[in-house]
C-alpha positions as CSV (number, residue, x, y, z in Angstrom):
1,X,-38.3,-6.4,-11.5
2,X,-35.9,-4.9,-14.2
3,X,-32.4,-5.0,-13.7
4,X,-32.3,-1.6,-13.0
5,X,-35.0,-1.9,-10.0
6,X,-33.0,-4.3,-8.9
7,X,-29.3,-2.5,-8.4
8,X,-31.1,0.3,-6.9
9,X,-32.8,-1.9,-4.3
10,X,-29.9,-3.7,-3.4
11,X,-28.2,-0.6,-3.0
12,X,-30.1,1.5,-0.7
13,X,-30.4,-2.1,1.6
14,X,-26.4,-1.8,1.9
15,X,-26.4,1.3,2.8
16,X,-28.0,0.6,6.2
17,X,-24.8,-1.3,7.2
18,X,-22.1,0.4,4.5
19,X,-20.9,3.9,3.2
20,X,-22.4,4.7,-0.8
21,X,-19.5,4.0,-2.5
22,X,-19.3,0.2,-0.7
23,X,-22.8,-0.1,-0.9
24,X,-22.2,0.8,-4.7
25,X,-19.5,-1.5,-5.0
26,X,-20.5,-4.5,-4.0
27,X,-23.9,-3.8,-5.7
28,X,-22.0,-4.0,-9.2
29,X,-20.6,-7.9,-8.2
30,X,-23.8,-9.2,-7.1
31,X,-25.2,-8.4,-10.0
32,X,-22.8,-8.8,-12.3
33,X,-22.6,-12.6,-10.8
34,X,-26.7,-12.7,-10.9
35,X,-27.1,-11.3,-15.1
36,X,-23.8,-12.7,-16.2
37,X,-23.7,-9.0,-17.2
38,X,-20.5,-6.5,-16.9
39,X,-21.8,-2.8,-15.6
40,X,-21.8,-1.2,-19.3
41,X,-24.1,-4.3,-20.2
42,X,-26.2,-3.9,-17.1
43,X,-26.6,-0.1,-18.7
44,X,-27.6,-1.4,-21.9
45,X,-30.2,-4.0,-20.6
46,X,-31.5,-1.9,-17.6
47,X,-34.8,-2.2,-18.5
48,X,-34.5,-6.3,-19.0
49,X,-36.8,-8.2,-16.6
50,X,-34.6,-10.7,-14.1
51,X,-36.1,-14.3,-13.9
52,X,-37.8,-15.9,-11.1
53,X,-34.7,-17.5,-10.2
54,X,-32.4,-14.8,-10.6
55,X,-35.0,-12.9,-7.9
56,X,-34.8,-15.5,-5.6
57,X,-30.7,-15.8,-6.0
58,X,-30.9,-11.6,-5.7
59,X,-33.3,-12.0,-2.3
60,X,-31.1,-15.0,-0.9
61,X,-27.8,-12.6,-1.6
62,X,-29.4,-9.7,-0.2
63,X,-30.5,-11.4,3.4
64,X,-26.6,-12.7,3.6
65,X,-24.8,-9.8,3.5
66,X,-27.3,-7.8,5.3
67,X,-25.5,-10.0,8.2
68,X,-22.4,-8.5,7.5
69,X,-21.3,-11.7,5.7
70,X,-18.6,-10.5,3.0
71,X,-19.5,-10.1,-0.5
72,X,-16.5,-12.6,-1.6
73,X,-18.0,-15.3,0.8
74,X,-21.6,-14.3,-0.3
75,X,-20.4,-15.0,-4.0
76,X,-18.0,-17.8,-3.4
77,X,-15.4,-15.6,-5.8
78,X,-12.6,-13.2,-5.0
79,X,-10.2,-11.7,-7.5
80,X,-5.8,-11.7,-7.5
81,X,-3.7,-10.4,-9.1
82,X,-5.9,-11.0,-12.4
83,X,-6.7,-14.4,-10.9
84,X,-10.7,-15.4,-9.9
85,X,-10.0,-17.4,-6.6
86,X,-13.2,-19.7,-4.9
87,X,-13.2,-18.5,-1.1
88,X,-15.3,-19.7,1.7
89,X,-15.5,-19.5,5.6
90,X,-12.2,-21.5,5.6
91,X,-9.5,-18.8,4.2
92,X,-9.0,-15.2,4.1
93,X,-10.2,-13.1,1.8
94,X,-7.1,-12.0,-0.5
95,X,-6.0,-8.5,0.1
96,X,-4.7,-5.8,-2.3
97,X,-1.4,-5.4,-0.3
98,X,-0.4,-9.2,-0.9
99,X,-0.5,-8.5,-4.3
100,X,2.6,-6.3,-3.6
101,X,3.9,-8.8,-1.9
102,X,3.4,-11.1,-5.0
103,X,4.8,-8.6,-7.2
104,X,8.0,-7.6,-4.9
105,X,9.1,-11.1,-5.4
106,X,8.0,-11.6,-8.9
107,X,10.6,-8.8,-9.8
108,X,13.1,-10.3,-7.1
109,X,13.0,-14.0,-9.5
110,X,12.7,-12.0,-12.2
111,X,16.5,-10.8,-12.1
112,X,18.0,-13.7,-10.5
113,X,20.4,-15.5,-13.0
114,X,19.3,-19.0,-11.5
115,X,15.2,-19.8,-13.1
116,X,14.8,-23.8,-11.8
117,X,14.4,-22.2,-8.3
118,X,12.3,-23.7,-5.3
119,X,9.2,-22.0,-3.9
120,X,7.3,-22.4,-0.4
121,X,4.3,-20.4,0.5
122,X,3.8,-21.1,4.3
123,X,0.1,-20.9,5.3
124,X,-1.5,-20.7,2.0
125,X,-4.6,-20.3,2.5
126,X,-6.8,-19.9,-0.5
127,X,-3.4,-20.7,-2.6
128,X,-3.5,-17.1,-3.9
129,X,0.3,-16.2,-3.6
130,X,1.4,-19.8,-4.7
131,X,-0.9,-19.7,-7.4
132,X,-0.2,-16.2,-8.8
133,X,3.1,-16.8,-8.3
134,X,3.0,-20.0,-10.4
135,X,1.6,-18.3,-13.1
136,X,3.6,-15.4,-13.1
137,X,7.2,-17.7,-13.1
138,X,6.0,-21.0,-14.6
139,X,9.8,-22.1,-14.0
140,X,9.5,-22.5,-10.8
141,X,8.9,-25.0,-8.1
142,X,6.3,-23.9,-6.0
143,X,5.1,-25.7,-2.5
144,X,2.5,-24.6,0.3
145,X,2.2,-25.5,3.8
146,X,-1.0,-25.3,5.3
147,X,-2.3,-27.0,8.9
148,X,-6.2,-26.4,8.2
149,X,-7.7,-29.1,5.8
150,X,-10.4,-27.5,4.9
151,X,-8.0,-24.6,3.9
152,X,-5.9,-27.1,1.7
153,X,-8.9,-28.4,-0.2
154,X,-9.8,-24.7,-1.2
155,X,-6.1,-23.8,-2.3
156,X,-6.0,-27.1,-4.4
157,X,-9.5,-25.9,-5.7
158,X,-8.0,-23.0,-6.9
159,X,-5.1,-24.2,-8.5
160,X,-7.0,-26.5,-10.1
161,X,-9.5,-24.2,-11.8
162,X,-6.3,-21.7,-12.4
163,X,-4.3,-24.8,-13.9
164,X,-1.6,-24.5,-11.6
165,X,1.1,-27.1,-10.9
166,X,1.5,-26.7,-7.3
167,X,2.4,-29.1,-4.2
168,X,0.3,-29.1,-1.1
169,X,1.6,-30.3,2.1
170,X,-0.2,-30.4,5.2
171,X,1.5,-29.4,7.9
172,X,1.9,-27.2,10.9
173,X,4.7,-24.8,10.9
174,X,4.9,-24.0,15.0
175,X,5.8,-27.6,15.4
176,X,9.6,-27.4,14.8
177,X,10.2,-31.2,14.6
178,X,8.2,-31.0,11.6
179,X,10.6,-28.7,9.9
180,X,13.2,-31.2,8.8
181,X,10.8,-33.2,7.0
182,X,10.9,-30.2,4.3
183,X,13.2,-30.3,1.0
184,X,15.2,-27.1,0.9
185,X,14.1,-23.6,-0.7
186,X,15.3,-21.0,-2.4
187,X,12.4,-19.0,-1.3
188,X,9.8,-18.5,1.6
189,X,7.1,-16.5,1.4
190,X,3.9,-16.0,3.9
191,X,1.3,-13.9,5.1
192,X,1.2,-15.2,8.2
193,X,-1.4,-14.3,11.4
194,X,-0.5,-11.0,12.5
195,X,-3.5,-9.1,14.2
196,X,-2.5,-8.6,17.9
197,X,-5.9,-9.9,19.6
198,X,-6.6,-6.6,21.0
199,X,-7.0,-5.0,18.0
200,X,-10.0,-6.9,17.3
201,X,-11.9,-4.4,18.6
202,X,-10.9,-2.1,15.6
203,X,-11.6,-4.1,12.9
204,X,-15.0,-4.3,11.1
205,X,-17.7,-6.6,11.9
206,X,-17.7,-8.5,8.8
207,X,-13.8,-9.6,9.2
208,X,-14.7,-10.5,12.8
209,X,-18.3,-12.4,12.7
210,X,-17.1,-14.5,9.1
211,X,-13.2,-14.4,8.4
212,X,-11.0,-17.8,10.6
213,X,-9.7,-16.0,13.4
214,X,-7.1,-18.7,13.0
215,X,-5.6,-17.1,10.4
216,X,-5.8,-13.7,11.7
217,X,-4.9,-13.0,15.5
218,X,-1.6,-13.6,17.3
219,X,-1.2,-12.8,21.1
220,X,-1.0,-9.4,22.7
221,X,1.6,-10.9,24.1
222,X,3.9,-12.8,21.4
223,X,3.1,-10.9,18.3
224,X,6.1,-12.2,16.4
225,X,5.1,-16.1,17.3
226,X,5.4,-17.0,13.5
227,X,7.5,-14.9,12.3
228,X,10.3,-16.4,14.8
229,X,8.9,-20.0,13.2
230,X,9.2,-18.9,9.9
231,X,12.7,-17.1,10.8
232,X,13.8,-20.8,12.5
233,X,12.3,-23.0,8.9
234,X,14.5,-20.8,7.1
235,X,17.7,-21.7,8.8
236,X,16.8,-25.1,8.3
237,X,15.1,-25.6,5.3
238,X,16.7,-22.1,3.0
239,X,19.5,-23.4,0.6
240,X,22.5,-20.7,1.9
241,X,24.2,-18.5,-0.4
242,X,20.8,-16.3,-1.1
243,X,18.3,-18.0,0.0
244,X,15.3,-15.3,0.5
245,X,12.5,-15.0,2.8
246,X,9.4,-12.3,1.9
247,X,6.9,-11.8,5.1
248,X,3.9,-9.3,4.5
249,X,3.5,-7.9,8.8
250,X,1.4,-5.8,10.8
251,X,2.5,-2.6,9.4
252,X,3.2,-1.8,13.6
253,X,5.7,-4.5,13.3
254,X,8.4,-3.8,11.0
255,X,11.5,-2.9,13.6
256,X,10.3,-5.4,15.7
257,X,10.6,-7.8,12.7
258,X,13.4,-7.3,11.2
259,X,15.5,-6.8,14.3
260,X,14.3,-10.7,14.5
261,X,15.6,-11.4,11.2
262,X,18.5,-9.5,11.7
263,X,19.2,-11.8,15.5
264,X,18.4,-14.9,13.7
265,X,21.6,-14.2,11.3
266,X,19.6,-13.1,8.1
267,X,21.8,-10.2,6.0
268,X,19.8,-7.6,4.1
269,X,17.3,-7.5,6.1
270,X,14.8,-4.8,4.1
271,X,11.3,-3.0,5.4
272,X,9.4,-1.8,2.7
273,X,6.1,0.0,2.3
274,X,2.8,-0.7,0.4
275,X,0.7,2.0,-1.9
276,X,-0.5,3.3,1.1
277,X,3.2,4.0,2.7
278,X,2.7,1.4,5.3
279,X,5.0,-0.8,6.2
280,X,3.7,-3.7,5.0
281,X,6.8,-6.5,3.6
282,X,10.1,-8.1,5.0
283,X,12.5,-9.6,3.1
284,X,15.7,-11.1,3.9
285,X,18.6,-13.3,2.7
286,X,20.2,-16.5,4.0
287,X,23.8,-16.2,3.3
């Protein structure tokens, strides 16, 4: 089978389950992961035969994400913010709109006067907005908490293979009593569980059947459950004077957010929108 057969294969079996230009898509990863080859190479070489082995890796591919199973988890890879990132089962696939929420406070450290500042990513994850955010600002001190273990060893993975000097701590940020065991920040930042559990039913079936549900869903019935943590950590554990805290929400949130913030005694208190005008960040200060 040339390389060529082989796209075109793969493509019309995605396209049982996805629309052309997905099917297209994710086409153009596996078998840029399969050749070693970019897309313009894969032109050049259509007509080269694949291997035995890179047949079977194709057909073992192919049978995974015909069962919805994301193409990132498929491939073990996932790209932000310039950055390749190893994801499994255990974290969420990294979204375009973090990487606005990397880059809002990027600029925000950017223009501060003060550079030795303190950094805490609450519920890393795969480690993608501590890690980016490491590279982007190598001057500062950047921290993750994370209460899944399995979660921890993938963001310490990633800094790792990104050469990242980053802090893991494992810990659970509901449980208040654990907050004072925390140094103090300049900054928090999270992308915390949002979903309200009835929107499940809108959401596609390969974010349902493979991404941790853990990560994803808050009650119908308490939406802003870590936000109000987060909110309460920052009292505590935010140096005052301008200490900052950057959320990414549910983009049906955003009043209900930052009238939180706003009760909790945070000034500033800003909504702002992603590429796609939704609101998608919160920011506020600690005076």
């Amino acid at each position: 089978m040339t390389i060529s057969q082989a796209g075109k294969q793969l493509s019309v079996e995605l396209n049982r389950i996805y629309n052309e230009r997905e099917a297209v898509r994710i086409t153009n990863m596996v078998m840029e992961k399969i050749t070693g080859f970019t897309n313009t190479e894969r032109l050049i070489n259509k007509q080269a035969l694949l291997t035995a082995a890179q047949q079977d890796q194709l057909q073992a591919f192919e049978e995974q994400l015909l069962q919805h199973k994301p193409v990132q988890y498929v491939l073990h890879e996932a790209w932000f913010a310039g950055l390749k990132l190893y994801v499994d089962e255990n974290v969420l696939i990294p979204r375009p709109e973090t990487e606005e929420l990397v880059e809002a406070i990027a600029v925000d450290i950017g223009t501060s006067p003060q550079k030795a500042l303190s950094l805490i990513d609450i519920g890393t994850g795969s480690g993608c907005i501590a890690i980016s955010l490491k590279k982007k600002l190598p001057d500062i001190q950047v921290y993750t908490m994370e209460i899944s273990d399995k979660a921890l060893e993938v963001a310490q993975r990633n800094a790792t293979a990104n050469d990242a000097d980053i802090r893991f701590l494992h810990a659970d940020i509901l449980q208040r009593k654990q907050h004072k065991n925390f140094p103090p920040f300049d900054i928090i930042v999270s992308n915390p569980p949002y979903i309200k559990e009835t929107e499940a039913s809108e959401m596609a079936a390969n974010v349902l059947l493979y991404e941790p549900h853990q990560a994803l869903f808050v009650p119908d019935d308490d939406a802003l459950l870590f936000y109000r943590a987060i909110a309460e950590f920052g009292l505590q554990n935010l140096r005052h004077g301008n200490g900052k805290i950057f959320v990414e929400i549910n983009e049906t949130l955003g009043e209900e957010v930052s009238t939180m913030f706003n009760q909790k005694g945070f000034s500033a208190v800003k909504i702002r929108k992603d590429m796609q005008r939704k609101e998608r960040i919160v920011s506020a200060v600690l005076k």
